[in-house]
C-alpha positions in Angstrom: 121.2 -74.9 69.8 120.1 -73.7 72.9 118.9 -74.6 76.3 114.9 -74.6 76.4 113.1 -73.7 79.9 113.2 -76.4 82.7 109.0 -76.3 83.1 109.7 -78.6 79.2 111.0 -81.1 81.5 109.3 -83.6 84.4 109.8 -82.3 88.1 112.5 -85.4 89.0 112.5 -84.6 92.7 111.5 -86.1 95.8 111.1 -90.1 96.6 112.6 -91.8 94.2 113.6 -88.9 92.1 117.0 -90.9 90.9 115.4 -94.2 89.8 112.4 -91.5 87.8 115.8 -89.8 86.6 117.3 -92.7 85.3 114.0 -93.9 83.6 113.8 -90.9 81.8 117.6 -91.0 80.3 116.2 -94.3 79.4 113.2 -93.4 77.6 115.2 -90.6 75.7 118.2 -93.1 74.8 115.3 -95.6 73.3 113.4 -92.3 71.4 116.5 -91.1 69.9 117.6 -94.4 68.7 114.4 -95.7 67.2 112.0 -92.8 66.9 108.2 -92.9 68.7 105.7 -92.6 66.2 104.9 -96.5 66.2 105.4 -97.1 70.3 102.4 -96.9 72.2 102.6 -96.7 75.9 102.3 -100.2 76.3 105.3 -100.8 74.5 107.6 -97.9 76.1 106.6 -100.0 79.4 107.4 -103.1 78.2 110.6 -102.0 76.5 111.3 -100.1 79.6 110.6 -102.6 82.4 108.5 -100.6 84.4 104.3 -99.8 84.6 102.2 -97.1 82.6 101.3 -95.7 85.8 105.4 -95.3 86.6 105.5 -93.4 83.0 102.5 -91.1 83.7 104.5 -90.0 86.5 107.0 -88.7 84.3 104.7 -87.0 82.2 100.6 -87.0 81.4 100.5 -88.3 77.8 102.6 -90.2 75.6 102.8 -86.8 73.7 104.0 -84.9 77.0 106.8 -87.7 77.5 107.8 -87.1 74.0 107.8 -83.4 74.0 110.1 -83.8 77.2 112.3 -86.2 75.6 113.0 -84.2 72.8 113.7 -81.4 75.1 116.3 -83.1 76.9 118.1 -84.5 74.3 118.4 -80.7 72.2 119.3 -78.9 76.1 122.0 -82.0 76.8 123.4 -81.6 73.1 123.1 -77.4 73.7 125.5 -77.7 77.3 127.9 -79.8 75.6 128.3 -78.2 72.0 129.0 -74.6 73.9 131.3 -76.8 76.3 133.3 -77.3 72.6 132.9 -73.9 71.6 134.5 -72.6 74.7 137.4 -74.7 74.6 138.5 -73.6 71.1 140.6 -70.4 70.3 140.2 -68.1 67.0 137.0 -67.2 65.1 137.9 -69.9 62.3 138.2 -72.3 65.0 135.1 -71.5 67.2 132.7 -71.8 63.7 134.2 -75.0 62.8 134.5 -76.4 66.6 130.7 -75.7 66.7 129.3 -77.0 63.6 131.5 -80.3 64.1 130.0 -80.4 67.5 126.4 -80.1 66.3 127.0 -82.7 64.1 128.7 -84.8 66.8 125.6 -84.4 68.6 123.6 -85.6 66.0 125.4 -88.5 64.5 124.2 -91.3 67.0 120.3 -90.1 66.5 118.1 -92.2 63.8 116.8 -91.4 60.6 113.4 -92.2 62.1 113.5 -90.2 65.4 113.9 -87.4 63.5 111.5 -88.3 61.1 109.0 -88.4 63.9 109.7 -85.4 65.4 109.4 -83.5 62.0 106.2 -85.1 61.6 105.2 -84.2 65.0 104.2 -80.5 65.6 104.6 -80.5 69.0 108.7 -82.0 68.5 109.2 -80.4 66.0 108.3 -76.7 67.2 111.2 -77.6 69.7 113.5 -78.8 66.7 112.6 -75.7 64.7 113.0 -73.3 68.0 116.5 -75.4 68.3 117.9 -74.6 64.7 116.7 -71.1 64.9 119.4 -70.4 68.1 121.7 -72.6 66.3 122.0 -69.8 63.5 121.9 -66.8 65.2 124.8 -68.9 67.0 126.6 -69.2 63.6 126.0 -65.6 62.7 127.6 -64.3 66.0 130.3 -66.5 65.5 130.8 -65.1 62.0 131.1 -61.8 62.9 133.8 -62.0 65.5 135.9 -63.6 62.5 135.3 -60.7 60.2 135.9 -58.1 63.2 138.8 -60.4 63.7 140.1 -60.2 59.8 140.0 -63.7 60.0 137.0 -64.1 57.3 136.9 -62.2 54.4 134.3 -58.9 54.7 131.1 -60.9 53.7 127.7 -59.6 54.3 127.5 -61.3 57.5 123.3 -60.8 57.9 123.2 -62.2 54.2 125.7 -65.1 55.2 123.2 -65.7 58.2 120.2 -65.8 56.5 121.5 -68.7 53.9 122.6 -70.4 56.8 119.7 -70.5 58.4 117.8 -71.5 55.4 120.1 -74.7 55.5 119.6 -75.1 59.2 115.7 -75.5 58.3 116.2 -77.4 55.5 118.2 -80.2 57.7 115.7 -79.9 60.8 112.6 -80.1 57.9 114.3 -83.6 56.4 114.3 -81.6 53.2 118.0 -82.0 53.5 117.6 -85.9 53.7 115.1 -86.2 50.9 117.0 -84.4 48.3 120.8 -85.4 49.0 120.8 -88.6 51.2 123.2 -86.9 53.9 121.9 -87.6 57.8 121.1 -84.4 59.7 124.8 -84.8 61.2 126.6 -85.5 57.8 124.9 -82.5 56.6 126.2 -79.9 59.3 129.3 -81.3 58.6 129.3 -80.4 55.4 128.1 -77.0 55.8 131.0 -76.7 58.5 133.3 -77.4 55.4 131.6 -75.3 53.0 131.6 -72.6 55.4 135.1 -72.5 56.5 136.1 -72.9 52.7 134.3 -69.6 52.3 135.1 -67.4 54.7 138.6 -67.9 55.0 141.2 -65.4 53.4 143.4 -66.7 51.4 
């Protein structure tokens, strides 16, 4: 995971900037828990007590305030799975601390939202841009434990390149159409599988 660019986001400053901030953790909150595809406008209002025109000053376009929602809910997730990863001690450790915290992250989001998002290009560009740091993450991670002699001496570009072919699986629902496993169950299996593997014995 990792923190996309601020100009993703809407400018939530000047008059009134709290009450557009708290909208907006709103309109994420509702997003992640039911998905967008099937709300129009009209209904992000209603659900959201508060006028299209009060949205469009958020963003220009449904699209735009779903693009920013998905944004902030992958840069939120990013500060507070490195805030886990710093905390923990040891390469075995830091790989597992992260992967649980991914999955952590993920858990509470619906099967639809992110069925939406892969189905929208726009979402899922950021998704995709998401799971790509997410591994390179992983690989870094990976190699301190083999410079460590923690893990055993695997080809750590190899080992990378699988897991980031399970990273896109997940984030393309490929994951969730062959196996059943939610995105978050499924990093949580790969944490296992992972640490299983690595590990000397």
């Amino acid at each position: 995971m990792i923190e996309t660019s601020a100009v993703d986001t809407p400018k939530l400053t000047g008059r009134g900037a709290a009450r557009r901030s708290e909208l907006f953790e709103e309109l994420v909150a509702l997003l992640v828990g039911e998905g967008f595809a099937q709300l129009t406008l009209d209904d992000l209002a209603a659900r959201l007590h508060c006028s299209k025109r009060t949205l469009y000053g958020l963003a220009g376009s449904k699209e735009q305030l779903v693009r920013a929602a998905v944004v902030h809910f992958f840069r939120r997730a990013t500060v507070r799975v490195e805030s886990v990863l710093a905390a923990a001690a040891g390469p075995a450790e830091r790989l597992a601390a992260y992967l649980r915290a991914v999955a952590a992250e993920l858990a509470p989001v619906s099967p639809q939202f992110f069925d939406d998002v892969a189905a929208f290009e726009p979402a899922a560009e950021v998704y995709e841009r998401n799971t790509r740091a997410a591994a390179g993450r992983v690989q870094q991670l990976i190699e301190e434990g083999v410079s460590a002699g923690v893990f055993r001496e695997v080809h750590v570009t190899f080992a990378a390149d699988v897991i980031s072919s399970v990273m896109v699986r997940i984030q393309q629902r490929q994951v969730a159409a062959t196996t059943g496993l939610a995105d978050a169950e499924a990093y949580g299996q790969l944490a296992e599988l992972l640490l299983n593997g690595l590990r000397k014995g």
